[in-house]
C-alpha positions in Angstrom: -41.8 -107.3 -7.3 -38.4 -106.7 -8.8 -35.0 -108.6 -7.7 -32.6 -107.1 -6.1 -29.3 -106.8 -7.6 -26.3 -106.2 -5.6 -24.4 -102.9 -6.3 -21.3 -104.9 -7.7 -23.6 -106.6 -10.1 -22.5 -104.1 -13.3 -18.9 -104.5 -11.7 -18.7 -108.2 -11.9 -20.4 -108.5 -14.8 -17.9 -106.0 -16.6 -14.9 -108.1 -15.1 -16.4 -111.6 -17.0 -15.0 -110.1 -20.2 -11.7 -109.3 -21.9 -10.6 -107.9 -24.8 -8.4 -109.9 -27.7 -6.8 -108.6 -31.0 -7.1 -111.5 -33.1 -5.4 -111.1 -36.8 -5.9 -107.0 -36.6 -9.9 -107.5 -35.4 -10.6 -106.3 -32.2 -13.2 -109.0 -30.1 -14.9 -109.3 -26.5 -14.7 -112.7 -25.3 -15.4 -114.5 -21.7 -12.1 -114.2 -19.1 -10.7 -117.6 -18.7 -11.1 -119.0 -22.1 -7.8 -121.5 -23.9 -6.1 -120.8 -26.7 -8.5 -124.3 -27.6 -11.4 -122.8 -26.8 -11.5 -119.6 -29.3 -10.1 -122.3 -32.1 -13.2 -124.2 -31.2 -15.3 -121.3 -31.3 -13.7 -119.5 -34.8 -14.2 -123.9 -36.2 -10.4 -124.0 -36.6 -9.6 -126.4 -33.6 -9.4 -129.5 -36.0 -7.9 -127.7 -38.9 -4.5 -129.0 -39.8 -2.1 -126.9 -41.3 -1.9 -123.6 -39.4 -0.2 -122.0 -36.7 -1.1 -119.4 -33.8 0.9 -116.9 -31.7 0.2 -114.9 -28.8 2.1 -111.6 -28.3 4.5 -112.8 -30.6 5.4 -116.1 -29.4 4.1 -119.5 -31.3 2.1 -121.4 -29.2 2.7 -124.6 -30.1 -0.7 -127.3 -30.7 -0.4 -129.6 -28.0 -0.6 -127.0 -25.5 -3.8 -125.3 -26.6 -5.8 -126.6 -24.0 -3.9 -125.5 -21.4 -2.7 -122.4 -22.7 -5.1 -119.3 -21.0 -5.4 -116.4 -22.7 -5.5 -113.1 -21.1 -6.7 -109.4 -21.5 -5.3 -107.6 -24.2 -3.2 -110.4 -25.7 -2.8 -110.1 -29.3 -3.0 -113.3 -31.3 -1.8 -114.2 -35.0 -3.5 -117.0 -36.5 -1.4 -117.7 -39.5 -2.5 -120.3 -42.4 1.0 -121.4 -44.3 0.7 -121.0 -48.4 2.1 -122.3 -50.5 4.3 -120.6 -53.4 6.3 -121.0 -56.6 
């Protein structure tokens, strides 16, 4: 016998989701998620030496763990060089 799935299944699952711009590269990730958590997941979270902005506004290190992302935000992930 098959499970039954509520009609709002598809919705809900649909509203788990949200869509980022990160560095001109369009990405699906889970709603909810910190500015932490996508460093963690791209391996940049220990990385010194870098900086990262959302909709144009630096967010500064010690509040990546509380800082929530949300749909459509676009984030810069900038990585300082150095010139002569």
């Amino acid at each position: 016998m098959l499970p039954v799935i509520s009609g709002n299944f598809f919705l809900n699952r649909k509203n788990t989701f949200m869509k980022l711009n990160i560095n001109d590269r369009s990405v699906e990730l889970n709603k909810g998620i910190t500015m932490a958590d996508l460093l963690k997941s791209e391996g940049l979270y220990k990385t010194p030496g870098f900086a990262v902005a959302v909709n144009e506004d630096v967010i500064p290190r010690k509040q990546w763990d509380s800082h929530h992302l949300s749909d459509g935000d676009s984030i810069l992930i900038i990585n300082p060089t150095q010139g002569g």
